[in-house]
C-alpha positions in Angstrom: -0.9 9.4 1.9 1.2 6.2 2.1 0.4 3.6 -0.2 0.1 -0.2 -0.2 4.2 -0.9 0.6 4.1 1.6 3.3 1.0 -0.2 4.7 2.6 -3.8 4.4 5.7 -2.7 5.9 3.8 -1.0 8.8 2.1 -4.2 8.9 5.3 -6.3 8.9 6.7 -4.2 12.2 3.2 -4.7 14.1 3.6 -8.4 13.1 7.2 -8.6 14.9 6.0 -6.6 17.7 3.2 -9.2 18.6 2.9 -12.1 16.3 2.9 -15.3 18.7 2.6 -13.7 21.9 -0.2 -13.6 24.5 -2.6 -10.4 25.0 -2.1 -8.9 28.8 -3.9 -6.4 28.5 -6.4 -4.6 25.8 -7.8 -1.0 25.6 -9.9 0.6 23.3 -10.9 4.5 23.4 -14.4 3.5 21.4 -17.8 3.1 23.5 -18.6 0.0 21.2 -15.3 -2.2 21.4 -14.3 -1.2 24.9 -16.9 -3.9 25.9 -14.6 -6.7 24.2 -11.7 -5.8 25.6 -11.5 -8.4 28.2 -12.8 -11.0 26.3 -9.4 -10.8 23.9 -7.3 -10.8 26.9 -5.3 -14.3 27.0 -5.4 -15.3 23.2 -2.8 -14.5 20.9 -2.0 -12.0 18.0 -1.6 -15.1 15.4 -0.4 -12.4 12.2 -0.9 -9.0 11.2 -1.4 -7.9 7.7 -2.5 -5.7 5.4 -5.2 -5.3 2.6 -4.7 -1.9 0.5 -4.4 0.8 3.2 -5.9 -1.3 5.8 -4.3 -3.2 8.7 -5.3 -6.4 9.7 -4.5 -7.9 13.2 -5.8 -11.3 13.3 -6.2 -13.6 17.1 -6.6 -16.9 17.9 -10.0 -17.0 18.5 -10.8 -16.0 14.8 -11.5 -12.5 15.2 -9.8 -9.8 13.6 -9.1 -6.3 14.2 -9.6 -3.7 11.1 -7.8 -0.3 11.3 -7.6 2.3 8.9 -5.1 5.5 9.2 -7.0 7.5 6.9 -4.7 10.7 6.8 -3.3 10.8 10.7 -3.4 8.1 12.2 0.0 5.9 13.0 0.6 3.4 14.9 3.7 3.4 17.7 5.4 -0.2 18.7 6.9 0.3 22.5 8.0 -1.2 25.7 4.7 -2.0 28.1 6.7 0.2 30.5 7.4 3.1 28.5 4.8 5.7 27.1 5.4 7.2 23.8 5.8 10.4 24.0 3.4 12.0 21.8 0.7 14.8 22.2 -1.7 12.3 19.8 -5.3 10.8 21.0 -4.7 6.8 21.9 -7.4 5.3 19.9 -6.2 1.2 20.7 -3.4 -0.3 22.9 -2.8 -3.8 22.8 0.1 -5.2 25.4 1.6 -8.8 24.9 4.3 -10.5 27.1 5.7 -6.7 27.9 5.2 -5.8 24.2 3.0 -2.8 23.4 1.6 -1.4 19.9 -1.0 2.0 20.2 -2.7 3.1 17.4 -3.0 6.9 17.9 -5.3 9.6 15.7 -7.4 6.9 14.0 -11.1 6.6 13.7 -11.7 4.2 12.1 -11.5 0.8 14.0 -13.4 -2.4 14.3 -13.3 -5.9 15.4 -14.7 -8.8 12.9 -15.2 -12.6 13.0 -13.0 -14.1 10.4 -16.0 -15.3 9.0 -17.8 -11.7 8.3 -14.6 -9.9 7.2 -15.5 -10.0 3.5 -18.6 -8.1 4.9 -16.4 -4.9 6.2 -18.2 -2.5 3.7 -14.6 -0.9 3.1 -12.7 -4.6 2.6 -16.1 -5.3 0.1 -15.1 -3.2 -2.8 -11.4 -3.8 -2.6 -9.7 -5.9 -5.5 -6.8 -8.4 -4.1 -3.7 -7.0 -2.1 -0.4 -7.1 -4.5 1.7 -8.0 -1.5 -0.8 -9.6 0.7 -3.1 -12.2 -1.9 -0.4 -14.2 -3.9 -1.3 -12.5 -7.1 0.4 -13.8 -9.8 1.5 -12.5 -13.0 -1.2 -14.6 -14.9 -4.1 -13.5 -12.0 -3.2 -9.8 -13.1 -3.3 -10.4 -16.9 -7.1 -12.3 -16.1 -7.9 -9.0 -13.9 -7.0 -6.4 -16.1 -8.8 -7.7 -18.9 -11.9 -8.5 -16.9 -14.9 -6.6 -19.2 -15.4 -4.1 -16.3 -12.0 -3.0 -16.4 -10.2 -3.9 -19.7 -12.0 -0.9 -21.6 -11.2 1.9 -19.0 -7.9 4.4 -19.5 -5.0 3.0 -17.3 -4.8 6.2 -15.8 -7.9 6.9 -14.1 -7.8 2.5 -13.6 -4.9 1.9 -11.7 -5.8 4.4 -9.0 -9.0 2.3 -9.2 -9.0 0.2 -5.7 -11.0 -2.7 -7.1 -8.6 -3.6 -9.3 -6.3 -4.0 -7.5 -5.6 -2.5 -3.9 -2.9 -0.7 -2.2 -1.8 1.4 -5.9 -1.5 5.2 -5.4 -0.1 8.2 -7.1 3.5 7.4 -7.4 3.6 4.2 -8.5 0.8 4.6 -10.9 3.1 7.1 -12.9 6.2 4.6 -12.0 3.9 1.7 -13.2 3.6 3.3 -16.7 6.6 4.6 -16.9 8.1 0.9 -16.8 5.8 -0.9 -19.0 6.0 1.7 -21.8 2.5 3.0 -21.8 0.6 6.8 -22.0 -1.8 7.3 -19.5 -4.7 6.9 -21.9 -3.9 3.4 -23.1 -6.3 0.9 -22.6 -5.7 -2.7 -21.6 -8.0 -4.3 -24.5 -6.1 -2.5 -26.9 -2.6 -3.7 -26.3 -0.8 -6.9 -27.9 -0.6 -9.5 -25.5 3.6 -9.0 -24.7 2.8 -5.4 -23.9 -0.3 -6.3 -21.6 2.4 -9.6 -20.1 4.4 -6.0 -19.4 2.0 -3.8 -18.0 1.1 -6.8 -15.7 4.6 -7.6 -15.0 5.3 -3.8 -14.2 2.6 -4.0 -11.7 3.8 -6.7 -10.1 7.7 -5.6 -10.3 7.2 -1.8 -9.1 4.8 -2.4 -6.1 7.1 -5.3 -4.7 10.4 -2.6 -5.3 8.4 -0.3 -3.4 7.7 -2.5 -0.4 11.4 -4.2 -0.3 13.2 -0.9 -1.1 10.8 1.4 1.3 9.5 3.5 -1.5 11.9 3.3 -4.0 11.1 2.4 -7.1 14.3 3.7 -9.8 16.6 1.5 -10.8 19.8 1.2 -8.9 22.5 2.8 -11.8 19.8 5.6 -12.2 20.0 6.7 -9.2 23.5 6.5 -8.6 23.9 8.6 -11.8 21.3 11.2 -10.4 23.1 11.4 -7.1 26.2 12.3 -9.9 24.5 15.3 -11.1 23.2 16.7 -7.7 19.8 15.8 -7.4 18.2 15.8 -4.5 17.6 12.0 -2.0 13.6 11.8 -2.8 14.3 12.4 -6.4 16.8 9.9 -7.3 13.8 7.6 -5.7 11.7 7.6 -8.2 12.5 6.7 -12.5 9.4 8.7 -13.7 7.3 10.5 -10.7 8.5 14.3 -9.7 10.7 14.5 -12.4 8.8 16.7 -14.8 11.3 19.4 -16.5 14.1 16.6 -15.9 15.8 14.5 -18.2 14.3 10.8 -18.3 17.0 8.9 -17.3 16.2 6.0 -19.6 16.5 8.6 -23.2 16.8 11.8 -22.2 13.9 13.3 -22.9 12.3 16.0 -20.5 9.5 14.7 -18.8 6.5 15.7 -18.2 3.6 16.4 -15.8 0.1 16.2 -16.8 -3.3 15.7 -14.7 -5.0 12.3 -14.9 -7.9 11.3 -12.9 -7.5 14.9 -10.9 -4.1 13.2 -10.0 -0.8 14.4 -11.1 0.7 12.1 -13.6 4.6 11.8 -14.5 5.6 10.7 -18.0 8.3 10.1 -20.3 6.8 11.5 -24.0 9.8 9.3 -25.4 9.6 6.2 -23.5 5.8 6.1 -23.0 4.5 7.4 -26.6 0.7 8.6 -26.8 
């Protein structure tokens, strides 16, 4: 399932498809929001955004529409003219100034006053966007060590969406692989440079992700990878997929373990239990 940086980026292309311009025409395939249609037809798509692996479009009238792709759903970005050509179900089409963007195979769609959004019962428990909620590296440090979290096993927290939303598999294991930490390390137990890392990582590795479209190595890694015949999607990643592979920052083989019911990649060298 795509994470947080595939979200925002999905976000940012739905922004550019529609951002400023004027709604012609609205459709919804749900009983309950087919009745506002019309009534969003002449405002504008002010921004589009995301909040962990939600999608935001917002309007000028203060109302926002919430869309979540679960495990299908996508959206398609086309010409008003031109149908996608697709065998999906059309679950939202919004048109503006010969724009179109249709949300197919979701389910899970609403429309919210900006004023009721923190009300969404999903948008309720999620901690703040990385990419999305200026978090700064001192607003992670005060998070993580927060009494609800700062006790709990990195592990089984970082996949934890009220800490902070939009972390998934691979850059949990990417995450800890850069800021030198086991999987059972807790944040109250760690000096304060290595907690100014761990924050720093999280920071670092999701905004990688999001600029460099899922990749998270670092740049002479992967070129050295490429060097030895490994595959595209490996020389992605530093830590994640790599078990029974050298660890490109000391060699040693690393390993696959499961955390949280999750698979978990990690350096026994680099990230010392």
């Amino acid at each position: 399932m795509p994470e947080g940086p595939e979200i925002r980026r999905a976000a940012d292309r739905l922004h550019d498809q529609l951002a400023g311009r004027q709604l012609e025409s609205v459709w919804f395939a749900f009983p309950d929001l087919a009745s506002e249609a019309d009534s969003l037809v002449g405002h504008r798509v002010t921004a589009v955004d995301s909040w962990g692996k939600a999608l935001l479009t917002r309007f000028d009238d203060d109302r926002v529409l919430y869309s979540h792709n679960q495990l299908y759903g996508v959206w398609k970005l086309h010409d008003a003219e031109r149908e996608p050509d697709t065998e999906r179900s059309l679950r939202v089409r919004l048109t503006a100034e010969g724009r179109s963007a249709s949300l197919y195979s979701a389910s899970d769609v609403s429309l919210w006053p900006l004023d009721k959004l923190d009300e969404h019962p999903f948008l309720a428990r999620l901690g703040p966007d990385l990419l999305t909620h200026n978090v700064t590296l001192e607003k992670a440090m005060s998070r993580l060590g927060e009494a609800r979290f700062a006790r709990r096993s990195l592990g089984g927290l970082l996949l934890d969406q009220t800490l902070f939303a939009g972390i998934g598999n691979y850059l949990r294991s990417e995450i800890l692989f850069f800021a030198g930490l086991p999987p059972r390390a807790r944040y109250v137990d760690l000096a304060e440079v290595r907690q100014r890392q761990l924050a720093r990582a999280i920071l670092d590795v999701t905004r990688q992700a999001y600029e460099q479209a899922g990749v998270t190595n670092r740049p002479e890694w992967a070129i050295a990878a490429r060097r030895q015949g490994e595959s595209p999607r490996l020389c992605r990643f530093a830590a994640f997929e790599r078990d029974g592979l050298p660890c490109h920052a000391c060699g040693t083989v690393v390993e696959r373990e499961m955390v949280a019911s999750r698979r978990l990649y990690r350096c026994p060298s680099c990230q010392p239990g």
